[in-house]
C-alpha positions in Angstrom: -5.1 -69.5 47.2 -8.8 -68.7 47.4 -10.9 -67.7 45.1 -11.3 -64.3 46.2 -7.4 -63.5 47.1 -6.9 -64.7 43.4 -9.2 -62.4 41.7 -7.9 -59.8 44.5 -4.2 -60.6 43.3 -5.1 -60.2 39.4 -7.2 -56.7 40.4 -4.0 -55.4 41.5 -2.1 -53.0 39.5 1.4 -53.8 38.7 4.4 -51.9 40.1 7.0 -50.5 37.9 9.8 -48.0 39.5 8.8 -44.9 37.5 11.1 -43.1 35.1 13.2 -39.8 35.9 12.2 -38.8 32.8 8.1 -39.2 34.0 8.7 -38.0 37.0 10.1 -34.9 36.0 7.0 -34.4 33.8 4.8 -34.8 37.2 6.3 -32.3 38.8 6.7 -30.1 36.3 2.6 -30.6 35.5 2.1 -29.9 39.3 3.8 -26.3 39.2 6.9 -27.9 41.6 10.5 -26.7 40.8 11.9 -29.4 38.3 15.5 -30.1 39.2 15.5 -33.8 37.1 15.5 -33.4 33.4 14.2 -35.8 30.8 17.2 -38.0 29.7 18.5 -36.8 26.5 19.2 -39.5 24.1 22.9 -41.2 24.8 25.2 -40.6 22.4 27.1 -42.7 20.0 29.8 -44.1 21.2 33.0 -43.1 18.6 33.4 -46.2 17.3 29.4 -46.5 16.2 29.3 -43.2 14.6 31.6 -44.1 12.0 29.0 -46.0 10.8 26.3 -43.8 11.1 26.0 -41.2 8.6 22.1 -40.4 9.3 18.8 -41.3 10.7 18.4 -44.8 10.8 14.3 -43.7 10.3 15.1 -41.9 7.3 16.4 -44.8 5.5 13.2 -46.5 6.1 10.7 -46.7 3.3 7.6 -47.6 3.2 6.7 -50.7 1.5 5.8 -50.9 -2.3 2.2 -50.5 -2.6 0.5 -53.2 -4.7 -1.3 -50.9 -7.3 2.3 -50.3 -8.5 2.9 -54.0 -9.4 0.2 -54.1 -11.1 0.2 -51.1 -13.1 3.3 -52.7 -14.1 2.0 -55.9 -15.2 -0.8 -54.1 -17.3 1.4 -52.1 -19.2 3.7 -54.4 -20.0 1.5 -57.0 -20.8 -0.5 -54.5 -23.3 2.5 -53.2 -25.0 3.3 -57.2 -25.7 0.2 -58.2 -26.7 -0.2 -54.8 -29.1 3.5 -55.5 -30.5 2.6 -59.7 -31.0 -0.5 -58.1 -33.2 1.4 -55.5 -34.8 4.5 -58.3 -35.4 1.2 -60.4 -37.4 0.3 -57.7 -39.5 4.0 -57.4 -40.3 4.2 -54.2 -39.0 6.9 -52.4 -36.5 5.6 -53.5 -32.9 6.4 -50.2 -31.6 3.4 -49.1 -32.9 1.7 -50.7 -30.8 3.5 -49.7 -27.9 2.4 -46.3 -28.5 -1.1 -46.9 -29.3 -1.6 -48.7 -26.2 0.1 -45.5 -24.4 -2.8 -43.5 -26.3 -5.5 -45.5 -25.5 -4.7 -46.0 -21.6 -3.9 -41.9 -21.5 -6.9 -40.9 -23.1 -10.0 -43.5 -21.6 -11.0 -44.4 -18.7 -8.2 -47.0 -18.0 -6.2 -43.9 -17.3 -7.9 -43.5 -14.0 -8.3 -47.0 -13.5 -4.7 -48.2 -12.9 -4.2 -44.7 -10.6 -1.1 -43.6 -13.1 -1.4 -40.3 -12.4 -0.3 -41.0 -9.1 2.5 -43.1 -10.1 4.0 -41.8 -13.0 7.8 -41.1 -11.9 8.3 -44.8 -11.7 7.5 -45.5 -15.5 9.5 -42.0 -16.2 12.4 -43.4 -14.8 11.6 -47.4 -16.6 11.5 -45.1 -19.7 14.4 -43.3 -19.1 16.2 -46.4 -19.1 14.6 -48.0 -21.7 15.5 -44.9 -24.1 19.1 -45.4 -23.2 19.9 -48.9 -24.0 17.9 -48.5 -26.9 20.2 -45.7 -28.4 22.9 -47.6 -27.0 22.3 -50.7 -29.0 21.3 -48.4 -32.3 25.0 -47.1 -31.5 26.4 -51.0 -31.4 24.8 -50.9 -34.9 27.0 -47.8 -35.8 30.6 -48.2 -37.0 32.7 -45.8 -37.6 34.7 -48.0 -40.1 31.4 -48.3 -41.9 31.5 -44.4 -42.8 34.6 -44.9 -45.2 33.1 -47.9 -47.1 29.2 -46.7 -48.0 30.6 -44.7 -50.8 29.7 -41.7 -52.5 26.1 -42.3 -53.2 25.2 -43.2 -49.8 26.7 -40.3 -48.0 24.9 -37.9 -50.6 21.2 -39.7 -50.0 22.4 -39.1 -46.1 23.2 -35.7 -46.2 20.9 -34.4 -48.4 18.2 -36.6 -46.9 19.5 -34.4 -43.4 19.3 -31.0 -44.8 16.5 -30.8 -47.1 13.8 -32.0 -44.3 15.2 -30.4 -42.1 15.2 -27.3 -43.8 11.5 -28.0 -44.8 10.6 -28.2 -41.2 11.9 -25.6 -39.6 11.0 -22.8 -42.8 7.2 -24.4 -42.1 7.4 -23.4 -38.1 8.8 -20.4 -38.9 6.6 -19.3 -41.8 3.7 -20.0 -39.4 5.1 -17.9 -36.4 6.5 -20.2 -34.6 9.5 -19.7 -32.1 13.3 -20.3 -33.7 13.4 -23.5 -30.8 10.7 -25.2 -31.9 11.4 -24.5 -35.1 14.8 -26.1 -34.7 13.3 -29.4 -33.2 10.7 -29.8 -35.5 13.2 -29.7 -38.0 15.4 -32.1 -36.2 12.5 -34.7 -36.0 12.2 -35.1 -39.6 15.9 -35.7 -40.2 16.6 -39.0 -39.1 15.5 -42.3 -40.3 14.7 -45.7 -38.2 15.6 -47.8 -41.0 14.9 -51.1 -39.5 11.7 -51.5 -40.9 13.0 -50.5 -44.2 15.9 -53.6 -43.1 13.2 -55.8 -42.8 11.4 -55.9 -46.1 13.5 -55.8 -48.2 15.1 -58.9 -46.4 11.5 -60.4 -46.6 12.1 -59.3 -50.6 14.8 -61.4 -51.0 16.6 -57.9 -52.5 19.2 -56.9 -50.1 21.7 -57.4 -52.1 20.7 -55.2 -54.4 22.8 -51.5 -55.0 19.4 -49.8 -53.8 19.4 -51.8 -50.7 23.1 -51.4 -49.8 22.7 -47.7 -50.9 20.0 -47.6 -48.0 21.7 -49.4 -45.5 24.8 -47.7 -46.2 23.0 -44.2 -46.0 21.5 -45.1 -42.6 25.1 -45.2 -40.5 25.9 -42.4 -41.4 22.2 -40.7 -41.2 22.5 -41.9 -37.6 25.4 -39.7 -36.9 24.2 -36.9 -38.5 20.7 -37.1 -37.1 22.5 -37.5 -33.8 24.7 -34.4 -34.2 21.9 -32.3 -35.1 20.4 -33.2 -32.0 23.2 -32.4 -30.2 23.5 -28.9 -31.6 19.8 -28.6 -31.1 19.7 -29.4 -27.6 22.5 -26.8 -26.9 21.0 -24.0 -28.3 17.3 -24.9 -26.2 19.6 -25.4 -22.8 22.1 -22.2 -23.5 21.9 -18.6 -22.6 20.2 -16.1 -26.1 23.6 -14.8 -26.0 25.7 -15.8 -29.7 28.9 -16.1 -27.7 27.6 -18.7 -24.6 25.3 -20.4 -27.6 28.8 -21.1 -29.5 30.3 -22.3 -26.7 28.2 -25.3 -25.6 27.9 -26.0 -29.1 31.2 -25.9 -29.3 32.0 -28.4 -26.1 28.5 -30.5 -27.3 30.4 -31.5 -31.0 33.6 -32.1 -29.4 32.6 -34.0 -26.9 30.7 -35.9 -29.4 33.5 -36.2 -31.9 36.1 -37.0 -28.9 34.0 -40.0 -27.5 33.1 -42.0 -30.9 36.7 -41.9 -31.9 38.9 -41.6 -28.7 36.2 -44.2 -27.2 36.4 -46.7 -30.1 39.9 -47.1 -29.8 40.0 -47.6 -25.9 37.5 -50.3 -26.5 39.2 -52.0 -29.4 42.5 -51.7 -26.8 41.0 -53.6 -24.3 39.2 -56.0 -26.2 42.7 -57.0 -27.9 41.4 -56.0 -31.2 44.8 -53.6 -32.8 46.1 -53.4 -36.1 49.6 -52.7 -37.7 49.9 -51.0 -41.2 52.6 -53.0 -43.4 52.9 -51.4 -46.7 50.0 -48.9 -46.0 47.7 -51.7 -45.8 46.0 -52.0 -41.8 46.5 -55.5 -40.8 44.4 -57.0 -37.7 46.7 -57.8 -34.8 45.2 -60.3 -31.8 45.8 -59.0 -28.9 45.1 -59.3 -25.1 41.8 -58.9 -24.1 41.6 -57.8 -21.0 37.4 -57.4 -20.9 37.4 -61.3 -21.8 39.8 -61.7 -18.5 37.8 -60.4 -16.2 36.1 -62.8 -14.1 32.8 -61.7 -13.4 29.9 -63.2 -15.4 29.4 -61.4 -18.9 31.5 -58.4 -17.6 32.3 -57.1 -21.1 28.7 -56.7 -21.2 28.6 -54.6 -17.9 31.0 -52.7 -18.8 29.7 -52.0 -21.7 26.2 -51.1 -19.6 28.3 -48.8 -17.3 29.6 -46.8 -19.6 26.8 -46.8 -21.6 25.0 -45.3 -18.3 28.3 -43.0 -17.4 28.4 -41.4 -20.6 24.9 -40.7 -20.2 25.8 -39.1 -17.1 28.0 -37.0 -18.3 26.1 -35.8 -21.5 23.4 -34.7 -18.9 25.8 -32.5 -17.4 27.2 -30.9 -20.3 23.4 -29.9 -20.6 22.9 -32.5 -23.3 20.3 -35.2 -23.6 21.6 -38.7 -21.8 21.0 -40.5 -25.1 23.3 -38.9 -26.9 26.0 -40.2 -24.2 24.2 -43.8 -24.9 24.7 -43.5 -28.7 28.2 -42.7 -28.6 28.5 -45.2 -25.8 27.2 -47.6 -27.9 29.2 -46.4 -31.0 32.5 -46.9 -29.0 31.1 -50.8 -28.5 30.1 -51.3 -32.5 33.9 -52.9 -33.6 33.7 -56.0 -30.5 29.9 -56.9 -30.2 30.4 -59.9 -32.4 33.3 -60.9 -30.4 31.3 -61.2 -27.2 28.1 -60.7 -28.8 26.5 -57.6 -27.0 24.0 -57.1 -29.1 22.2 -60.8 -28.4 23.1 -59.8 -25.0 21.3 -56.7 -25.5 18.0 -58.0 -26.9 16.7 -59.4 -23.5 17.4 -56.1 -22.0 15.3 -54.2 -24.2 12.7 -56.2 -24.6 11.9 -55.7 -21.0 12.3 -51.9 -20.8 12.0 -50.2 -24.3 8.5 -51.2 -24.0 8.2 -48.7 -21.2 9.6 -45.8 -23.0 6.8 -46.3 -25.9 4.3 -47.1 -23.4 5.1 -43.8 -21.8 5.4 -41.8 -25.1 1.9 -42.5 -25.8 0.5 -41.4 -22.2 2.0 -38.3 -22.7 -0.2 -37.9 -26.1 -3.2 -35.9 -25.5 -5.6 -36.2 -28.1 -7.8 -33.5 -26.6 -4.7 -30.7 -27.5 -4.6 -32.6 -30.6 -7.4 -32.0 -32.9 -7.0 -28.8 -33.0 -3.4 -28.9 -34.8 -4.6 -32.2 -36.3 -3.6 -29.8 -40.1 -0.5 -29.1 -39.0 0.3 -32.5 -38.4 -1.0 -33.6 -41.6 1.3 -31.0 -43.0 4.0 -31.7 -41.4 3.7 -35.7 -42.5 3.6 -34.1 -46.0 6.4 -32.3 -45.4 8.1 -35.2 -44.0 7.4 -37.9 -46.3 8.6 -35.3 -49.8 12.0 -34.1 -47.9 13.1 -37.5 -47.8 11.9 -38.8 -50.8 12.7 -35.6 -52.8 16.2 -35.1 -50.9 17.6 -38.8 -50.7 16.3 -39.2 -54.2 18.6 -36.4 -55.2 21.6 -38.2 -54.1 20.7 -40.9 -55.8 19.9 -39.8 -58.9 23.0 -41.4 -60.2 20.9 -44.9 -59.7 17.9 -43.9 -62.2 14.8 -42.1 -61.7 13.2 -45.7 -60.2 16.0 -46.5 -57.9 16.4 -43.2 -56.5 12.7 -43.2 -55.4 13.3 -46.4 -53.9 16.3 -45.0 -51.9 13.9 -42.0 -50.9 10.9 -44.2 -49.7 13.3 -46.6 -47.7 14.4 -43.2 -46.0 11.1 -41.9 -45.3 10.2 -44.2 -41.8 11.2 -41.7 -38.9 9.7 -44.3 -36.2 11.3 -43.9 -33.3 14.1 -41.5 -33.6 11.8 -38.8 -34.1 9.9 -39.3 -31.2 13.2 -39.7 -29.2 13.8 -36.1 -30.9 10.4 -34.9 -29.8 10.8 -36.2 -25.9 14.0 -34.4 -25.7 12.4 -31.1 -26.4 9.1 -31.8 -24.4 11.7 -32.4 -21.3 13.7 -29.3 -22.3 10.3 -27.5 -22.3 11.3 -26.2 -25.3 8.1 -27.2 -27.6 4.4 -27.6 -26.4 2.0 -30.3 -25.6 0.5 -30.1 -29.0 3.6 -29.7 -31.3 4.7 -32.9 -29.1 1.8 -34.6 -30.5 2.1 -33.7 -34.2 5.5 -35.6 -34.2 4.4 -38.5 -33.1 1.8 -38.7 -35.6 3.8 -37.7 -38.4 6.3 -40.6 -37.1 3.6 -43.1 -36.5 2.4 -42.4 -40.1 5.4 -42.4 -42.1 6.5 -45.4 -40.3 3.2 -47.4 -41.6 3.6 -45.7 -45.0 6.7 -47.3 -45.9 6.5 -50.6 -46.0 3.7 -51.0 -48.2 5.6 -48.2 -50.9 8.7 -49.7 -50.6 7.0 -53.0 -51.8 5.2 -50.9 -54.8 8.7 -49.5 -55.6 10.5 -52.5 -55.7 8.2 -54.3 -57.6 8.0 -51.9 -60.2 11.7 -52.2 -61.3 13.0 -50.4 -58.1 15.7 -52.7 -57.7 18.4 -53.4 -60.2 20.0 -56.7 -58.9 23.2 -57.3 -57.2 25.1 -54.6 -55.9 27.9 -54.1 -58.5 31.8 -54.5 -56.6 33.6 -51.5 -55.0 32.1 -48.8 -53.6 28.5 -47.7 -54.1 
């Protein structure tokens, strides 16, 4: 071929038999009766649409942008390295989970990382960090414990319940405040995260001591409590002003509270082959089958202990409840079999990687600017805080001399992260303010750091009386 029929032949446009569809559209353009339609779309067949329950586009997403994964690894590598200098200074890491959530919410860093734009993933990372941690506070939680703490210790719990409480919610009220915040004000200065208090006096060598076991002992069932008050609490915020509806979910919150921790406990101890028989009105342990150590999938008692952890959650959620209260009980119902397939060391990897988020996420939603101007009533508050524990779990423990029941009442004092939990559930319930939101976490970052170094004076005044004497204490 010659040169010029070549270049002739690639000049040439390509034929292509046009479309019905196209030429329809030509004729319709040129004002000329249109008797071809555009082909529809063909139909499914009936055997493919048995497998097509939508849009194939709309289960298309787009692909994770990369600001995402990185805002990931910044947080998480912040909260770590804040809790590694925290864990030096041999204090709770968590505070420095929630300082680093301060300090990114409230600088620059804020804009930096583009969270604003991203926030619903690290909600939902939070939302499941807060529920295995509640679910693991609940595998710390037996309910066989409650009968053996003794006298002492359930007075130093219930007193230590009722008299912040009371101090919390007369303070909100005395200062105009509605009767909901009150309530959850109140219901962040009842309970106690008494793991720090756990850990000194381990580092003290005193834990065998009555204080200590008095402590310990008072914290299961403080747990409980603080839990139930929450419960109650969070009915009243999501229920209609009416007395009658207000009773009600109360009414179905407790039960279903009650129901799970004992009904629950006794499935689990059923399938994990752990019964007992009473001869002689003594309850022996009987072995039995265990039919979560039979099933074959990889650590499945520890996923089903995850999915109901998650499906009690669920269901608290429904009942208008916060999801950790599902988690605690949830974890409750677990507490009698985690040594025998060790859930909680299974646990620890778990939260490690997403409780951090949850603190992390606590601290972006302080805003200091909303803060200074309540920064009294936080300070009150903290007061408050600090001398209803002390005053009210030294009260029930009077019976242990003046020293050892202010021991008792400063290794109560740390509300940590329960109260902030508290706090969350009525920011979400929008039943208390920005700034009120704010006050708790500084009266729980602040009694958390004030206990340690107390409980060390106390104890090392004469605080401690030596072994725990035998029975009940």
């Amino acid at each position: 071929m010659s040169g010029s029929a070549s270049q002739r032949a690639r000049s040439r446009p390509s034929l292509s038999v046009p479309s019905a569809s196209s030429i329809a559209r030509h004729l319709q353009d040129k004002g000329a009766p249109v008797y071809l339609k555009p082909a529809e779309p063909r139909p499914a067949p009936a055997h493919e649409k048995r497998f097509i329950t939508r849009d194939p586009s709309s289960c298309r997403r787009a692909p994770m942008e990369p600001i995402i994964l990185v805002e990931v690894f910044a947080l998480f590598l912040l909260a770590k390295l804040a809790g590694e200098v925290f864990e030096r200074l041999r204090q709770p890491p968590v505070i420095g989970e929630l300082l680093v959530g301060v300090i990114i919410a409230n600088t620059f860093i804020f804009d930096l990382l583009h969270l604003k734009e991203n926030m619903e993933y690290f909600e939902l990372l939070a939302e499941l960090g807060v529920m295995v941690l509640l679910f693991t506070v609940g595998l710390e939680t037996r309910l066989s414990d409650l009968s053996t703490v003794g006298r002492v210790a359930t007075q130093v719990a219930v007193l230590g319940v009722v008299v912040p409480f009371g101090l919390g919610a007369a303070c909100m009220l005395f200062l105009g405040e509605a009767t909901e915040v009150a309530l959850f004000i109140g219901a962040a200065m009842v309970a106690t995260s008494v793991g720090i208090t756990a850990r000194v006096l381990a580092d003290l060598r005193v834990t065998g001591a009555i204080e200590s076991r008095v402590i310990l002992g008072a914290a299961v069932i403080d747990d409980v409590l603080g839990m139930m008050v929450l419960t109650v609490v969070s009915g009243m915020a999501g229920a209609e002003h009416s007395l009658v509806d207000t009773a009600v979910v109360i009414s179905i919150a407790v039960a279903f509270v009650l129901a799970t921790m004992y009904l629950g406990g006794r499935i689990v101890r059923r399938l994990a082959g752990d019964g007992h028989r009473k001869v002689d009105g003594v309850r022996i342990p009987v072995a039995g089958k265990d039919r979560l150590g039979a099933l074959r999938q990889r650590n499945a008692p520890f996923v089903v202990a995850l999915v109901i952890c998650f499906g009690l959650s669920a269901v608290a959620q429904y009942m208008g409840l916060a999801a950790i209260i599902g988690a605690f009980v949830a974890g409750m119902a677990f507490a009698e079999v985690r040594e025998k397939h060790a859930l909680r060391e299974k646990m620890d990897p778990v939260n490690d990687l997403l409780v951090p988020f949850f603190f992390v996420h606590i601290g972006l939603m302080v805003n200091l600017g909303a803060f200074w101007p309540v920064l009294g009533l936080a300070l009150v508050i903290t007061v408050l805080a600090v001398v209803g524990k002390v005053v009210g779990c030294g009260l029930g423990a009077l019976s242990l001399g003046r020293r050892g029941a202010t021991t008792v009442g400063i290794g109560m004092m740390p509300r940590g992260e329960v109260g902030i939990i508290v706090a969350m559930v009525g920011l979400s319930l929008n039943t208390i303010p920005d700034e009120m939101f704010s006050v708790v976490v500084f009266m729980s970052i602040v009694t958390t750091l004030l206990a340690p170094p107390l409980l060390v004076w106390s104890i090392r005044r004469g605080g401690a009386t030596g072994p725990a004497v035998t029975g009940r204490t």
